[in-house]
C-alpha positions in Angstrom: 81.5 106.6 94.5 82.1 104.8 91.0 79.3 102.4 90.1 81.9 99.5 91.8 79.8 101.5 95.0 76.5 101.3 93.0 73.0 99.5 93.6 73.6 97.8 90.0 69.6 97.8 90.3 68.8 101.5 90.4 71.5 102.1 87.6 69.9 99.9 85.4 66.3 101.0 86.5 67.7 104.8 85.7 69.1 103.7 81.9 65.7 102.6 81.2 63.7 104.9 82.8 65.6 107.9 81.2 65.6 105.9 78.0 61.9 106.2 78.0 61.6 109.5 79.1 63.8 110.9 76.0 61.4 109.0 73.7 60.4 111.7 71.3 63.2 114.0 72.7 65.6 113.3 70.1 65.7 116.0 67.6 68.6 117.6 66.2 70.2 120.7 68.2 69.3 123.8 66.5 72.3 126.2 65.4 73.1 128.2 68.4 70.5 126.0 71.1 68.6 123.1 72.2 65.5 121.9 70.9 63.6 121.0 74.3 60.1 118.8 74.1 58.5 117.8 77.4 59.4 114.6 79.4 59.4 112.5 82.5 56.1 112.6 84.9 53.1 115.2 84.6 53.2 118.3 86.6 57.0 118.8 86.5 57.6 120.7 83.3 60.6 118.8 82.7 61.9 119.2 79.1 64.9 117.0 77.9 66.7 117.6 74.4 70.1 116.2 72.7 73.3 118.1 72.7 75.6 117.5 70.1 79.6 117.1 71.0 83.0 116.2 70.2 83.2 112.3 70.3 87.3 113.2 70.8 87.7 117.0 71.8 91.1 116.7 70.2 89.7 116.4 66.8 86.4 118.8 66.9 85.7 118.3 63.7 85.8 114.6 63.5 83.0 112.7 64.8 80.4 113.9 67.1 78.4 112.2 69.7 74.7 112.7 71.3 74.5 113.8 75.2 71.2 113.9 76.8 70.3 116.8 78.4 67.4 117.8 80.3 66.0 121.1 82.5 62.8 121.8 84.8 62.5 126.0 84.8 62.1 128.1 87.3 58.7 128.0 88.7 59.1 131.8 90.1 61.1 133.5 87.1 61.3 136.7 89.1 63.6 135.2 92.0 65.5 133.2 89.5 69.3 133.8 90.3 71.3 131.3 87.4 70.9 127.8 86.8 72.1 124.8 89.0 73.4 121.5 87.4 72.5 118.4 89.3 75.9 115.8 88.2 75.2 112.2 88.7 77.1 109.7 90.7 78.5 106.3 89.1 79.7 106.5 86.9 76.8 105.4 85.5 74.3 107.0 86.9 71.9 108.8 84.8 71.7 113.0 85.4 68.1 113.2 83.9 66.9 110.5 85.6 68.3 112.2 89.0 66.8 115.0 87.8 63.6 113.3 87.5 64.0 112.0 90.8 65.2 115.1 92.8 63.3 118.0 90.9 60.4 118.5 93.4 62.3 118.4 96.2 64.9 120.8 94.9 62.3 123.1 94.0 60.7 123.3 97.5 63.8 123.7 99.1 65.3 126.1 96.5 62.5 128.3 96.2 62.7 128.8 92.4 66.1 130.4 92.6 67.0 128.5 89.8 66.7 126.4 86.3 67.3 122.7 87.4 69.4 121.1 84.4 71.5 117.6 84.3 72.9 115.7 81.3 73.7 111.8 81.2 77.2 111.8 80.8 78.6 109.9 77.8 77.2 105.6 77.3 73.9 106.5 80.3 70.3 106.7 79.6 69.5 108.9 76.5 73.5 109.4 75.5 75.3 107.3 72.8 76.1 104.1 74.5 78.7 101.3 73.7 79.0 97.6 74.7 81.4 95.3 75.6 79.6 92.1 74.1 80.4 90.6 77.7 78.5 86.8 78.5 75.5 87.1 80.7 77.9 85.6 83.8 80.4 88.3 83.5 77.4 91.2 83.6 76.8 90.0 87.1 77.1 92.5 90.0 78.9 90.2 92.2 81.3 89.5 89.7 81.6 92.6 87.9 83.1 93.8 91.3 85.6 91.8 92.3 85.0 89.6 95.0 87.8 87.2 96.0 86.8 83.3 95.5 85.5 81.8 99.2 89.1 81.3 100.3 90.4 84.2 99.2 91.9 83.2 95.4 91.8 85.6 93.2 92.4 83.1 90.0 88.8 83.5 88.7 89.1 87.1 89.0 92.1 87.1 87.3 90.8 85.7 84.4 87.6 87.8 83.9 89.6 90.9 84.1 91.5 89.9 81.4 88.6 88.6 79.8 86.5 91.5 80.4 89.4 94.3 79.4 89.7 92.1 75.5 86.1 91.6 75.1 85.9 95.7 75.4 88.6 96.5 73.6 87.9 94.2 70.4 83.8 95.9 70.9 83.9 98.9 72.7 85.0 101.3 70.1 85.9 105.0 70.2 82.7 105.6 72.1 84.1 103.7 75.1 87.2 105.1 74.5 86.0 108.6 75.3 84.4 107.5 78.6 86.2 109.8 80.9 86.0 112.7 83.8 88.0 114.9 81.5 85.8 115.0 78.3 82.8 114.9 80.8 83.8 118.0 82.2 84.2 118.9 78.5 80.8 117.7 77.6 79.1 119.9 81.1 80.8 123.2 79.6 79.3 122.6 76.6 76.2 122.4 77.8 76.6 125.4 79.8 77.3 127.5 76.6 73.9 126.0 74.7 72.4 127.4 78.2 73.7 130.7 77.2 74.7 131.0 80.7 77.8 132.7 81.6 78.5 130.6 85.3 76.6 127.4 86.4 76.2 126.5 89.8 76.2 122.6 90.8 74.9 119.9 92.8 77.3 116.9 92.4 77.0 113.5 94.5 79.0 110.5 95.1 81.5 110.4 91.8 79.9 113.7 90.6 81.6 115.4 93.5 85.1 114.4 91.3 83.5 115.5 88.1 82.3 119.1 90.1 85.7 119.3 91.5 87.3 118.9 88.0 85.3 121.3 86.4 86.1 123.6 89.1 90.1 123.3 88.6 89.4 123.8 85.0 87.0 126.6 84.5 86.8 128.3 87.8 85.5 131.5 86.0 82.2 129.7 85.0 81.7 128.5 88.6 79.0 129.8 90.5 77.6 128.0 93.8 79.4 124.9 94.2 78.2 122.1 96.5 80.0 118.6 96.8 77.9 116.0 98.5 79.6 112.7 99.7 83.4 113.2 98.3 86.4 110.7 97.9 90.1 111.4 97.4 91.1 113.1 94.5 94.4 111.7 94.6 95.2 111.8 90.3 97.7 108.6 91.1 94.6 106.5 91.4 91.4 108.0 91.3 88.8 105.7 91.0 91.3 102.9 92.0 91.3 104.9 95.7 88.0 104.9 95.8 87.3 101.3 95.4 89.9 101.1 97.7 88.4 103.2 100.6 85.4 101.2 100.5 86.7 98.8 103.2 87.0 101.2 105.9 84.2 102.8 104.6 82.2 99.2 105.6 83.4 99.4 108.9 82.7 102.9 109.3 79.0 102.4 108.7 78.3 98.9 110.0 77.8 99.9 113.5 74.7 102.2 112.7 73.1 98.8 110.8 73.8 96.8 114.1 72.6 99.2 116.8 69.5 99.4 114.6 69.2 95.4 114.0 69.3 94.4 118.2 67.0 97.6 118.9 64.2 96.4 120.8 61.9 97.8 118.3 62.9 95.3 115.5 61.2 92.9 117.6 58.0 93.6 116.8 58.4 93.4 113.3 60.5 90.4 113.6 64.0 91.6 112.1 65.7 92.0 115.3 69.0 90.2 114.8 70.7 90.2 118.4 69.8 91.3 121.8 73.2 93.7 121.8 74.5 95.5 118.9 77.9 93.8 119.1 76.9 90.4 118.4 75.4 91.5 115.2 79.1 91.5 113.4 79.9 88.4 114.1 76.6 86.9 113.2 76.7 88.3 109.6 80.5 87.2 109.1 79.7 83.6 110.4 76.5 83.7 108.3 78.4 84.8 105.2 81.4 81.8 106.0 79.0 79.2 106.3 77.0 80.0 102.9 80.3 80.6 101.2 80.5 76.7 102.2 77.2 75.7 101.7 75.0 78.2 99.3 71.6 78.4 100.5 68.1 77.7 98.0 66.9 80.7 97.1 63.7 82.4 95.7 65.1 82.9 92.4 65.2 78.9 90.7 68.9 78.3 90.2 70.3 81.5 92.2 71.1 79.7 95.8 72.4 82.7 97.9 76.1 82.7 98.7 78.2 84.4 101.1 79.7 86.8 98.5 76.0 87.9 97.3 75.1 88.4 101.2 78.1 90.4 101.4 77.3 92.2 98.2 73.8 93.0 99.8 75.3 94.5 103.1 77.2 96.8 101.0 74.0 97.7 99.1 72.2 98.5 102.2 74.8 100.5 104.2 73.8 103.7 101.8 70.6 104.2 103.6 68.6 103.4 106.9 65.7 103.0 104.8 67.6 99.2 103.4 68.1 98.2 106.7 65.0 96.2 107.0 66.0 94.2 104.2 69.0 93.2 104.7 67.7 92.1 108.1 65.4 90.3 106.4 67.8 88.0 104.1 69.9 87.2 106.9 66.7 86.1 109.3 65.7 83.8 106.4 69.2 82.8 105.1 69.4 82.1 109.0 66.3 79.8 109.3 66.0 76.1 107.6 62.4 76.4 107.3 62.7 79.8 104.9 64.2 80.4 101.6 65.9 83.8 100.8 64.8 86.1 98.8 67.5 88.1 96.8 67.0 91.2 95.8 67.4 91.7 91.7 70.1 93.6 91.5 72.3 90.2 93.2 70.6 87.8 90.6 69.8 89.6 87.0 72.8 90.5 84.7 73.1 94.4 83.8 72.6 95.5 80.5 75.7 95.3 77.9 75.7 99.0 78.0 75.3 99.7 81.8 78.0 96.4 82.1 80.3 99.0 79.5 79.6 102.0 81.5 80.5 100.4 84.7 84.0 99.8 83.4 84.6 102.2 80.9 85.3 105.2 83.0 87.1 104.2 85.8 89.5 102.5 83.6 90.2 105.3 81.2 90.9 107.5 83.5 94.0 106.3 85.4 96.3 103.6 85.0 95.9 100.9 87.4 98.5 98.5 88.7 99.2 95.2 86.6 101.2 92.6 89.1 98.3 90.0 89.9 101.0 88.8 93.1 100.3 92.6 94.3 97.1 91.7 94.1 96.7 88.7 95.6 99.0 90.3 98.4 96.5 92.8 99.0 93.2 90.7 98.9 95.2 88.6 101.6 96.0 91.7 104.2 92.6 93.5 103.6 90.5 90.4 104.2 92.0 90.1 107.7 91.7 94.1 108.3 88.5 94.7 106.5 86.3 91.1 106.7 83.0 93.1 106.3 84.5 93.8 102.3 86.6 90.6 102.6 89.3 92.2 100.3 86.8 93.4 97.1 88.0 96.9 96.9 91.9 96.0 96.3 91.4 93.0 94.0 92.2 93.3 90.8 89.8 94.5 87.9 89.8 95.1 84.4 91.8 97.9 84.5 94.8 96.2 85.2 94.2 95.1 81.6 93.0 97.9 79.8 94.8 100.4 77.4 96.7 103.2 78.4 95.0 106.4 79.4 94.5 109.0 76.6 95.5 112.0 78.9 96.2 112.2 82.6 94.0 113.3 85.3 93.6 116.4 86.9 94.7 117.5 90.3 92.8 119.7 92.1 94.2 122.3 93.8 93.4 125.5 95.9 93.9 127.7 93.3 90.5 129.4 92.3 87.2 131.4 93.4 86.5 129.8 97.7 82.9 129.2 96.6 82.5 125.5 97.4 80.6 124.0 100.1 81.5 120.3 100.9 79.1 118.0 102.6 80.6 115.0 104.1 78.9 112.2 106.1 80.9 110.8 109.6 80.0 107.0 108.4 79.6 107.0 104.6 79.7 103.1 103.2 81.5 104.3 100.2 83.2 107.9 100.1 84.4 107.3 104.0 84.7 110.7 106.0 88.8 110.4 106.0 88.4 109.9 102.0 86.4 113.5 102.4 88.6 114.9 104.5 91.3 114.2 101.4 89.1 116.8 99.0 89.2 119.2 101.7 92.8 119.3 102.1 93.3 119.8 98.2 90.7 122.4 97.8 92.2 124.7 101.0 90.5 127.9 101.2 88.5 127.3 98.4 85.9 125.2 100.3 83.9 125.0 103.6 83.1 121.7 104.8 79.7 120.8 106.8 80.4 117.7 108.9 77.5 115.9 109.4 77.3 112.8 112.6 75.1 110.8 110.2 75.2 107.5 108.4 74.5 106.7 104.3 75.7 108.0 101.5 74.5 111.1 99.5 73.7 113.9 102.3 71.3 116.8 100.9 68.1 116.0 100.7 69.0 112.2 100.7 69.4 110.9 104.3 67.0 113.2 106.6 69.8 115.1 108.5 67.7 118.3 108.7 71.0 120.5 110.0 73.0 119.1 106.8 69.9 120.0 104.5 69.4 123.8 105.8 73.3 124.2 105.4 72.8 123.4 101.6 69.6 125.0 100.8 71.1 128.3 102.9 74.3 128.6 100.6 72.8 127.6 97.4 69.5 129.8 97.9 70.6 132.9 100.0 74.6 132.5 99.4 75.1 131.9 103.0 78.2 129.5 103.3 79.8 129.1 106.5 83.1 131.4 107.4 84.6 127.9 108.7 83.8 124.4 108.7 81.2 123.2 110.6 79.7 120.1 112.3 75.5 118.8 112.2 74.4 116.8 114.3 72.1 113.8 113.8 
């Protein structure tokens, strides 16, 4: 959900490749528009451009700050209906480089009923960015989420919260200041009027499903067809806080698709098949994961040896999709054999980028105030690591948050109130927005929203995990209008 639930790898991959992609694309707005140029790969006629905003919406005529923007046209103008937004996960996660990513198959599925657009929200890709001027260590993905110490401490997380909260503060600036859903939501509105459009309708995944949902509860008029794909609880007490939260059950939820898949005869011909039965697979990765918590294992990477809390890190990775199962399968058949070394994957041995490391924080901690009390904390680790050993008490550690400055404005609770255009897509086993998190957006959204239930594992359901059911649901309500009159199950 937040980019805590991220492959740091493919947010870091998207910064640059967007990055690129806007190279040449940075002209100033035009009075009244957008000055578009082509980008990203031949034969997609994508165009990106830079939208100038706000940097504090409170003050619009202080300082302004750069958003990049980009759009792919309708290929058939005659059965063009509006324009659909495509709104990044993360945060972090670039909306131009999804874009990039998603365009053709949007457009086969879609049938050029609409103008594809997406923006990287504020410190991604093209946008102004910010650092924290955090050490190399600290930008690590298995310590930028905070896994407990072996035994369950939480004293070194304790201090790099603390350490990481200061080091952004003192560097950080306004810019990650502004790093939140609200001015976000601000930011996609004001793209919507450069558009000239008078509703958008939207695609959002993952975190994007909170930003969709927000933009909903605050300008329902400019809401077209709305589609939330893979969402958590909206709860405004906690927010991203209950998302990292949820992750442990989410872990548990999805861990019995990996291990029917790893003792599958079929894995034996390509030599990842863990177990001969599904449940010994479990216990083989939590015994694996204890013993190199004791005694790190050489790696491929000089210097790297792979621990239990990077193997553990790596499950969570590959519980989004089927397609990282053989993988993970992989590093636990060589972790497991004393004649092999290991081979982790980059995103458990390189450091992020300052400004992805920023991003990763910024948002989630502006937008909510999160608990202080590190006994709370170390309270919490304890039960969940005895519930939830798959996550081993990660998602209610403590974080820089707990150490950060107060919110600039609350968050928004979504309500029923407003146009019942929304279709919700929810996975049965989702590794990070769990199905009961899902089932938290529905309630809040009441008749507003029709849910499509879908007996399928991963995370991110249209057009992302191969459910064909899920997919025609989509494509039938954003193309033709068609939304269910009640809420309705796929199955795999």
């Amino acid at each position: 959900m937040t980019t805590w639930t991220r492959n740091a790898l493919v947010l870091a991959l998207s910064a640059a490749a967007v990055a690129a992609s806007l190279t040449g694309a940075r002209a100033a707005q035009p009075a009244g528009g957008l000055d578009w140029t082509p980008c990203g790969p031949d034969g997609l006629g994508q165009e990106c451009a830079t939208l100038s905003v706000p940097l504090d919406y409170g003050d619009p005529g202080g300082r302004r700050t750069t958003i990049a923007v980009s759009r792919i046209l309708s290929d058939r103008p005659d059965e063009r209906r509006g324009t659909l937004v495509v709104i990044p996960g993360g945060p972090g996660s670039s909306g131009v480089g999804r874009l990039t990513a998603k365009g053709p198959s949007l457009r086969r599925e879609l049938g050029g009923t609409y103008d594809l657009v997406a923006m990287d929200p504020r410190g991604v890709g093209g946008s102004e960015r910010a650092s924290c001027g955090l050490d190399e260590d600290d930008r690590r993905l298995v310590n930028l989420r905070p896994w407990p110490a072996a035994d369950g401490g939480i004293a070194a997380n304790v201090a790099r919260s603390r350490r990481t909260a200061e080091a952004c503060a003192r560097n950080g600036g306004e810019v990650l200041a502004r790093m939140t859903t609200a001015n976000q939501v601000r930011d996609l509105d004001r793209f919507r009027q450069a558009l000239g459009e008078e509703k958008l309708s939207a695609w959002g995944v993952s975190y994007g499903t909170y930003v969709g949902a927000v933009y909903a509860q605050r300008f329902p008029a400019r809401t077209d067809r709305w589609v939330l794909d893979s969402s958590s609880d909206p709860d405004p007490t906690r927010v991203a806080r209950g998302w990292l939260a949820y992750m442990s059950q989410g872990a548990d939820d999805r861990f019995p698709d990996f291990a029917a898949w790893a003792s599958h005869p079929d894995r034996a011909a390509r030599g990842l098949r863990l177990a001969e039965r599904a449940e010994d697979v479990r216990p083989m990765v939590l015994a694996l994961a204890d013993r190199l918590d004791r005694e790190p294992k050489e790696s491929t990477k000089p210097g790297v040896p792979l621990t239990g809390t990077m193997l553990r890190q790596a499950l969570q990775s590959a519980l989004y999709s089927d397609s990282a199962f053989p993988g993970f399968a992989r590093l636990v058949l060589d972790a497991l054999d004393p004649a092999r070394r290991p081979a982790p994957t980059p995103d458990l041995t390189e450091a992020l980028s300052q400004e992805d490391a920023a991003i990763m924080v910024g948002v989630v901690c502006n937008d909510v105030r999160w608990p202080r009390s590190v006994p709370a904390h170390r309270r919490a680790v304890a039960d969940d690591r005895v519930r939830h050993p798959l996550t081993a008490g990660f998602p209610v550690n403590i974080t820089p948050c707990s150490f950060w400055q107060a919110p600039a404005e609350k968050p928004a609770r979504i309500t029923d109130r407003g146009p019942s255009n929304i279709l919700m897509i929810q996975s049965l086993r989702d590794p990070s927005t769990p199905y009961a998190a899902g089932l938290r957006m529905r309630a809040a959204l009441g008749e507003r929203a029709r849910l499509v239930t879908v007996d399928q594992g991963g995370h991110g359901m249209y057009l992302g995990n191969g459910n064909a059911c899920g997919d025609r649901s989509v494509t039938a309500f954003l193309r033709d209008g068609e939304r269910p009159t009640e809420d309705t199950y796929c199955a795999n």
